[in-house]
N, C-alpha and C positions, 0 to 999 in steps of 0.2 A: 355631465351626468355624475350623480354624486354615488361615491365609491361602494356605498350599501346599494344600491339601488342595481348596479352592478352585480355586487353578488348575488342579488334576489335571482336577478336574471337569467345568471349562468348556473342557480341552483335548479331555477327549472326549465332551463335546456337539459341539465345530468340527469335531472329526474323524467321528463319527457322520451329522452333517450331510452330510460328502464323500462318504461313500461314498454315504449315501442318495440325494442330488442328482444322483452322477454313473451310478447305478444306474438310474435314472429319466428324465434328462433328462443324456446326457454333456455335458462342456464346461461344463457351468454350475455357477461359483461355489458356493459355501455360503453368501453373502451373497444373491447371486439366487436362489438355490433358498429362503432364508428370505423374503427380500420379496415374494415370488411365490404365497408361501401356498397352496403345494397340498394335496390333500387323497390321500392315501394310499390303496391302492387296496384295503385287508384293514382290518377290524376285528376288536377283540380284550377279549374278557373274562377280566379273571384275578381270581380270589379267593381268601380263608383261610378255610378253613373247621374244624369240628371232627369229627373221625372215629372211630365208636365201635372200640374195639380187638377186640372181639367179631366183628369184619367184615373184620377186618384179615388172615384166612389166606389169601381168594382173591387179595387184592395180592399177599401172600408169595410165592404160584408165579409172576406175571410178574417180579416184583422186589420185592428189598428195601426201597425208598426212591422210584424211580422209574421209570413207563413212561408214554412219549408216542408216536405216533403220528398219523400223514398219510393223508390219502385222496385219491390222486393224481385218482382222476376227480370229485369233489365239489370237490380243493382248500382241502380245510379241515385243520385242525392242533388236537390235542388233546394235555395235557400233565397229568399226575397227580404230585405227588410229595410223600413226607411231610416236615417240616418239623419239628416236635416228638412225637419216637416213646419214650415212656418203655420202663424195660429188656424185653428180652426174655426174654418168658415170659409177661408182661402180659397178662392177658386182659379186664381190668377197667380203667374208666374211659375217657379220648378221646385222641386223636392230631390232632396238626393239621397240616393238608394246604394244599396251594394246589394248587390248580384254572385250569386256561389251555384254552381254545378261544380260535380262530381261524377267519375263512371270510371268501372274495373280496367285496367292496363290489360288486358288480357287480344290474345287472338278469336274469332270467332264473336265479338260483342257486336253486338249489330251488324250479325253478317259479314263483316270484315273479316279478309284475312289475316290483313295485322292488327296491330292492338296500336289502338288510335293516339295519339300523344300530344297534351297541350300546344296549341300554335304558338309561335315564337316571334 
């Protein structure tokens, strides 16, 4: 990796950190918001998966490529979008997708009394 490419990187980790930290807790560093190790208040699963093409017309009417969506009273966050879509017209073979839900850490979210935490 070449050594700029590096700094870009670790500039927007520092910068990412600012806003998170001051999002959450104002006034406080991106140093103290690291040594502080808080635990964020949403978890999130995202994956790759394969999609047969054969299943790929009901996507086609929301979007071509991508539809995500929020559910303000749940507070959860759902994200669809294709990644590797061979040509159009394809009706044979797979497409590959990434997959993202989201939902609050909290107790009490869907009736639960714990606050449900990504599988492992």
């Amino acid at each position: 990796m070449a050594e700029g490419t590096r700094q870009n990187e670790q500039e927007l980790v520092e910068y990412c950190l600012r806003v998170v930290s001051f999002s959450i807790m104002p006034g406080l560093s991106a140093q103290a918001f690291r040594a502080s190790k808080p635990q964020l208040p949403v978890r999130m699963l995202n994956c790759r998966s394969d999609y047969p093409l054969k299943d790929r017309e009901a996507c086609l009417k929301i979007d071509l490529r991508l539809f995500h969506a929020g559910d303000p009273v749940q507070n959860g966050y759902f994200m669809f979008a294709f990644l590797d879509i061979p040509s159009l017209g394809s009706k044979e073979g797979k497409a590959g997708v990434q997959l993202t839900i989201s939902w609050p850490y909290e107790s009490g979210y869907l009736d639960e009394k714990e606050p449900s935490d990504a599988p492992t």
